[in-house]
C-alpha positions as CSV (number, residue, x, y, z in Angstrom):
1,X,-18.6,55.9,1.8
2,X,-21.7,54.4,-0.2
3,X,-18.7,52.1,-2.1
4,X,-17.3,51.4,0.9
5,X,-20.3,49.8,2.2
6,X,-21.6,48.2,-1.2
7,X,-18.1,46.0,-0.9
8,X,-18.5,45.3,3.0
9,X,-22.1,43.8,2.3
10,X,-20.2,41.7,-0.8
11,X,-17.7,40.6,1.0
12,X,-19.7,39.7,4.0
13,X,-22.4,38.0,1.8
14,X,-19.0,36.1,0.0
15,X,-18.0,34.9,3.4
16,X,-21.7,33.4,4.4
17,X,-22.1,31.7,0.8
18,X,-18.2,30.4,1.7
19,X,-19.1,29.1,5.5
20,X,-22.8,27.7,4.8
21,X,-21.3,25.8,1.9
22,X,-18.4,24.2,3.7
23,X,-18.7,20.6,4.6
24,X,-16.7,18.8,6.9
25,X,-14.1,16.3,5.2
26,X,-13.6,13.4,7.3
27,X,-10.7,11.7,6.6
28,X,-11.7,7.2,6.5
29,X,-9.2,5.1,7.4
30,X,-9.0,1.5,6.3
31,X,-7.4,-0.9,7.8
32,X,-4.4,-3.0,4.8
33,X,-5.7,-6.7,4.4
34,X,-3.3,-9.0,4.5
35,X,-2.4,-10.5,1.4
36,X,-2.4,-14.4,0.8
37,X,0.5,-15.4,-1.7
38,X,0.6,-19.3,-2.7
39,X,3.1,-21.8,-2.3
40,X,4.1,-21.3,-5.8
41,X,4.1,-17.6,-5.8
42,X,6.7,-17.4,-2.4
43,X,8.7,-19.8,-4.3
44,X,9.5,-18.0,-7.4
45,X,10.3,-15.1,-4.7
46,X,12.4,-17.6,-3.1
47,X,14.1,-18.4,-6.5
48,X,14.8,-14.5,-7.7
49,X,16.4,-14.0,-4.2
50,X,18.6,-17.0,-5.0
51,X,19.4,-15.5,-8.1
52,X,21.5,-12.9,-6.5
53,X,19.4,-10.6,-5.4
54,X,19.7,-9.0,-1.8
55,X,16.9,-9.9,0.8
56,X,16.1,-6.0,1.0
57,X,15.5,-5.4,-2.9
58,X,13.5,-8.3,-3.4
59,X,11.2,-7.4,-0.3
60,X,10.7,-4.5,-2.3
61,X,10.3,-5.6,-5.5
62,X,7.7,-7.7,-4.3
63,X,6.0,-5.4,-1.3
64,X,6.6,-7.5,0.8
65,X,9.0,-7.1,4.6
66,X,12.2,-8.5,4.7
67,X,11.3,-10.9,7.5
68,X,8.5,-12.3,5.8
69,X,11.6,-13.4,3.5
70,X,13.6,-14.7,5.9
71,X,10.2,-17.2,7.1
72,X,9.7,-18.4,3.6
73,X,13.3,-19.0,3.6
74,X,13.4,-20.9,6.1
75,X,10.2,-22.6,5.6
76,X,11.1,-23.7,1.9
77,X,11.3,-27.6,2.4
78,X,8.0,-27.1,3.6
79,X,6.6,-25.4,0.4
80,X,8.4,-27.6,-1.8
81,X,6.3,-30.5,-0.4
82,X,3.3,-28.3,-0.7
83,X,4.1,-27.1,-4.2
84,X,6.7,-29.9,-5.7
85,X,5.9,-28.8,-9.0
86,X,7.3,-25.3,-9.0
87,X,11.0,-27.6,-8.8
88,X,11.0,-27.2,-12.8
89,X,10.5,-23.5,-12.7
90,X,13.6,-23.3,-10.5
């Protein structure tokens, strides 16, 4: 009976040291930042699309969401004014 209540003390002693350690975890959440890509940069996306590529892979080669694509797509006269140099790397 004396071992009995030797371990119950132990054990209870283990739980207190186990609760009066515990900290709460709170879990952050941060909100994505949007990413900024150049005129160059959505054009050499532009151009591995055109190589063959399906819009679906290249969005996720790049991380990026399929419509996003489809804007740049349809906005490339636009960034080959802003960016006429990138022509040669095409």
């Amino acid at each position: 009976m004396r071992e009995f209540i030797t371990v119950y003390f132990r054990v209870l002693q283990l739980i207190w040291l186990v609760h009066g350690n515990f900290q709460v975890c709170h879990a952050r959440v941060s909100q994505k930042k949007k990413r900024q890509w150049s005129a160059r940069e959505k054009l050499m996306i532009i151009a591995y699309y055109e190589q063959g590529h399906s819009k679906q892979s290249t969005a996720d080669k790049f991380e990026i969401e399929p419509i996003q694509l489809r804007e740049w797509l349809r906005n490339k006269d636009q960034l080959m004014k802003v960016a006429p140099y990138v022509q040669k790397l095409v």
